[in-house]
N, C-alpha and C positions, 0 to 999 in steps of 0.2 A: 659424416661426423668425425671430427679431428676426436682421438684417444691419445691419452698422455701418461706418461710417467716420467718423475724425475731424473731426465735421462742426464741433464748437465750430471750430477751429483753421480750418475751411474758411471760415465765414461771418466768421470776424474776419479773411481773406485774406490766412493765413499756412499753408495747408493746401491739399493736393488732393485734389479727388473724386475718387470709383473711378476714374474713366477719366483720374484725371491732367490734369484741369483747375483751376486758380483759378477764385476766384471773377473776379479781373480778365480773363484771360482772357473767361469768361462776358460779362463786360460788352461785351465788345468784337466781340460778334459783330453781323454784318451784319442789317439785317432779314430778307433772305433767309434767311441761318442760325438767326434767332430763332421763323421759321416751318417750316422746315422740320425742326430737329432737335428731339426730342421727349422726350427724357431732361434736360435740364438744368431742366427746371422742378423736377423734385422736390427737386433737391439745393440749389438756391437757396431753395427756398421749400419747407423742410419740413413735415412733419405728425409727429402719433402715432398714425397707422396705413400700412397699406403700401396705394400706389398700386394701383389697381385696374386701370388703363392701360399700366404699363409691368412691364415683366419684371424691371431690377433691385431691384423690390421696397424700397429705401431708404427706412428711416424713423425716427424717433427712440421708442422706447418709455418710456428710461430717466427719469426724473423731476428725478432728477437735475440730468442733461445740460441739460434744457430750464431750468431753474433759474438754470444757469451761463448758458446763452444769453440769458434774461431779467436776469443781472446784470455780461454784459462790455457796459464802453458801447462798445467795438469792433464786435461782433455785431450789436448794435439799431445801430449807425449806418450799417451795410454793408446788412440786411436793409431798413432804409429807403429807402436808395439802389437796394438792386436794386427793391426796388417802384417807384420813380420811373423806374428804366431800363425796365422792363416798360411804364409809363403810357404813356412817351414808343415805343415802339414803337408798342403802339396808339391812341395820339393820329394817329402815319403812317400809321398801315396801318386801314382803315376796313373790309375786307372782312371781319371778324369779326364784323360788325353786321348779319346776316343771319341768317335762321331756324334755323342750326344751324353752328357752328363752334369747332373742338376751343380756338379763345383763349376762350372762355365756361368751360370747364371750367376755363383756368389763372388766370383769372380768381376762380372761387371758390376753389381751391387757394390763389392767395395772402394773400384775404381773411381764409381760416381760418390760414394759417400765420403770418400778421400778427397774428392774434386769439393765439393759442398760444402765440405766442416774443416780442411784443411788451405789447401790449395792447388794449382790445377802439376805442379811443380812435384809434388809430391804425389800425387794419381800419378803420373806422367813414369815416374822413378818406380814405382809399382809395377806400373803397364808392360814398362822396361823389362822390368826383371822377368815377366810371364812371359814375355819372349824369347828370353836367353832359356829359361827354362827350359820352355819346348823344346825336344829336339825331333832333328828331322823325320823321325818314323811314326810321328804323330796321324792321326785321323782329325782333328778339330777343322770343322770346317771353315771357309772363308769367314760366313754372316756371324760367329762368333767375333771374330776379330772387330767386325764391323762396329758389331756392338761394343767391344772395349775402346775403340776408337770415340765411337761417338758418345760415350758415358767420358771423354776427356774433356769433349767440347764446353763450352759456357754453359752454367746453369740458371734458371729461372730468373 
C-alpha cells in the first residue's frame, strides 16, 4: 500500500511531514537529534520504494509527483541544501566511519534520493565529497562503498 503525504509542498518548505515537521524545522536540529532520531531521513531524502528500516513506510511511487519534484527549482534547491546540511553533520561527527553504522545506510539513501529527484550529476558530486571526506584511517567497509556506488546507477 503506497502512503503519502504532501511531499512536493514539503521539500519546497511550504508543507509538513506526517509528524508535522518542516523541512526548516528539520534543518535545525542538533547533531545530537540528527543522530539520534531516525525518521526524518526518509522524508528529507525520498525514494520510490518504501524504507525497509522504518515503520512509516513513506515513499514516493507516483511518477508524476517525482516529475514535479524534478521541475520545481524550489525542491531541487532545498533537497541540495539538505544534502549539504547532512555533509556538514558528518564532516562533525566522525564516528560513522567505523565498521558498521546506521549514517552508512543514510548515506546511500541520500545518494539514491539525489539520483531520483535530482540528477545522477549531482549524487555523483555527493558521492564525491564522501570520499574526500573519508580519510585514510577509516574502518568502512568495501560492500558499503559498493552500495554508494550502485545507488549512482539508473533508477527505475
Amino acid at each position: 500500500m503506497k502512503l503519502y503525504f504532501p511531499y512536493l509542498l514539503f521539500l519546497e518548505n511550504k508543507g509538513k511531514d506526517y509528524k508535522g515537521r518542516t523541512l526548516e524545522d528539520i534543518w535545525s536540529f542538533s547533531d545530537k537529534e540528527i543522530e539520534r532520531i531516525h525518521d526524518f531521513i526518509q522524508v528529507v531524502f525520498p525514494l520510490d520504494e518504501p524504507s525497509r528500516y522504518n515503520a512509516n513506510r513513506y515513499y514516493i511511487k507516483d511518477i508524476d509527483l517525482i516529475e514535479a519534484i524534478k521541475l520545481s527549482d524550489l525542491a531541487q534547491k532545498n533537497l541540495q541544501k539538505s544534502s549539504q546540511w547532512f555533509l556538514g553533520f558528518l564532516e562533525r561527527n566522525k564516528q560513522w566511519q567505523k565498521r558498521y553504522d546506521h549514517n552508512q545506510l543514510r548515506i546511500t539513501r541520500v545518494i539514491k534520493s539525489l539520483h531520483l529527484l535530482c540528477s545522477q550529476k549531482i549524487a555523483m558530486n555527493f558521492y564525491q565529497k564522501m570520499v574526500i571526506l573519508i580519510k585514510d584511517d577509516h574502518c568502512i567497509p568495501v560492500s558499503t562503498y559498493k552500495y554508494w556506488v550502485e545507488a549512482l546507477k539508473e533508477t527505475k
